[in-house]
C-alpha positions as CSV (number, residue, x, y, z in Angstrom):
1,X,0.0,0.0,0.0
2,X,1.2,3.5,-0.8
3,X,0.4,6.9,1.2
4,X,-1.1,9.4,-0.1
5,X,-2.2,13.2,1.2
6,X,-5.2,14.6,0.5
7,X,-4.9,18.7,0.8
8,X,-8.3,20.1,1.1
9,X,-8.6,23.8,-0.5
10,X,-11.3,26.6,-0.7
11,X,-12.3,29.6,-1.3
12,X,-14.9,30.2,1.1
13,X,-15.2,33.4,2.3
14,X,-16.9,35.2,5.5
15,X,-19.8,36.0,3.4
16,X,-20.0,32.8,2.2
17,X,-21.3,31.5,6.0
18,X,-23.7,28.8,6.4
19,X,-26.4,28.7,8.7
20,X,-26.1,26.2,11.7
21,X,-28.3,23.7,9.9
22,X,-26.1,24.0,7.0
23,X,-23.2,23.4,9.0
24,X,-24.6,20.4,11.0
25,X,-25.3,19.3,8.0
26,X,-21.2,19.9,6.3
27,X,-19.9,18.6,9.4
28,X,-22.0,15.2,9.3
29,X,-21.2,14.7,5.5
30,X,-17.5,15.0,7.1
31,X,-17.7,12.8,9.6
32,X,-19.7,10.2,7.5
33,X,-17.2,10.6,5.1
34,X,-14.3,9.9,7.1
35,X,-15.7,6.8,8.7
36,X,-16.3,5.6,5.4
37,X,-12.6,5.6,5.0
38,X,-11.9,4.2,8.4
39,X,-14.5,1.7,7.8
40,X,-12.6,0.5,4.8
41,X,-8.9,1.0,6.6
42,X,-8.0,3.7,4.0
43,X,-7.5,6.0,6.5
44,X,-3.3,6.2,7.8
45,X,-3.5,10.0,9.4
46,X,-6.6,11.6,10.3
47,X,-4.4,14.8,9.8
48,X,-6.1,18.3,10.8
49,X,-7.6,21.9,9.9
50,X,-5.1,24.3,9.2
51,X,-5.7,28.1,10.2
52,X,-6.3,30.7,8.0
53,X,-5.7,33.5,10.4
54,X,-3.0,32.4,12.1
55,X,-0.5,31.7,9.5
56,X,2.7,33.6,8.4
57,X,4.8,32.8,4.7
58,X,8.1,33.0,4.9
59,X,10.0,33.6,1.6
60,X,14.0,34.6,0.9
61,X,15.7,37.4,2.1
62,X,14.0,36.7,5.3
63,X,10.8,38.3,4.0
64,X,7.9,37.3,6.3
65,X,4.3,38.2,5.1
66,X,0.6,37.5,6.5
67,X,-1.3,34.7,6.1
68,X,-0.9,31.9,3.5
69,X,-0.2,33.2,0.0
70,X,-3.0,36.0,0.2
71,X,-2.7,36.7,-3.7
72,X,-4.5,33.7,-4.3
73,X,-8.4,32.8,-4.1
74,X,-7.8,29.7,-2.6
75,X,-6.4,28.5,0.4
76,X,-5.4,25.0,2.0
77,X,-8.1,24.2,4.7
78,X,-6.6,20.6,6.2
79,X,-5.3,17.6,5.2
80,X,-5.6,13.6,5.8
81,X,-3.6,10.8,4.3
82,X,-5.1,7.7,3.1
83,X,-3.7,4.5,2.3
84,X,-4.6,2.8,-1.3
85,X,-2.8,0.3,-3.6
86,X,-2.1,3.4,-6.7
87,X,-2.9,7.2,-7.0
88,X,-6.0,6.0,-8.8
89,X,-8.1,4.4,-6.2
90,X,-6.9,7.1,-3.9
91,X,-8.4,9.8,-6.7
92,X,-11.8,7.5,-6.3
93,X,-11.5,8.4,-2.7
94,X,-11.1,11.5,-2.8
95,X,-14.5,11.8,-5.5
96,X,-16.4,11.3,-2.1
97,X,-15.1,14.7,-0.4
98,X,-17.6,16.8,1.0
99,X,-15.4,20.0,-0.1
100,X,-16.1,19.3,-3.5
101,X,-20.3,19.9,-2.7
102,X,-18.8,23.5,-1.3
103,X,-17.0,24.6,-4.1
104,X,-13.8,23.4,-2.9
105,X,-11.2,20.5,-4.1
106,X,-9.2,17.8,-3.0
107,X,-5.6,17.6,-4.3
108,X,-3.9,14.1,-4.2
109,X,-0.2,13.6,-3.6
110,X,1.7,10.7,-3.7
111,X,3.9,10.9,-0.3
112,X,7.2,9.8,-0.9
113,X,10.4,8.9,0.8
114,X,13.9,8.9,0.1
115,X,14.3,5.9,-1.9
116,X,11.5,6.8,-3.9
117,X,12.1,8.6,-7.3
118,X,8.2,9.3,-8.0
């Protein structure tokens, strides 16, 4: 089995809020979603949310800016990694987001380690 990381982006925006049923309703697709790949022992990491607000970029010359590459519409929202036999079954996975009902995407990305020349 190979790893792969699934990076969750959107461009959701304050205006773009859902009501609380509308969120009850995002978070159970998640969670339903997730235990689907538990169920199935595709899960490896659970891996987490990543902030928004509390994120600095970093770029030569020791130049430090706000917030993760604010010139773009998107931004990265979380991660997990899931376990699959090829990149393709881990795509089919990833068809099952809930992001993708909110606009958002799932990128897939092989994780690799030294040995490895992927």
């Amino acid at each position: 089995m190979k790893e792969f990381v699934f990076i969750f982006r959107n461009s959701t925006t304050p205006a773009d809020a859902p009501s609380p049923e509308q969120m009850q309703q995002v978070i159970t697709d998640w969670m339903n979603w997730f235990g689907s790949l538990a169920a199935q022992d595709k899960l490896a990491n659970n891996g987490n949310r990543l902030s928004v607000s509390s994120a600095k970029t970093v770029k030569p010359d020791n130049i430090v800016s706000d917030g993760p590459y604010t010139e773009i519409k998107e931004f990265i929202q979380g991660y997990i990694i899931v376990k699959t036999t090829d990149i393709n079954e881990a795509v089919e996975l990833a068809k099952g987001c809930p992001i993708l009902k909110e606009g958002g995407n799932v990128e897939v990305r092989a994780v690799t380690t030294p040995d490895d020349q992927s």
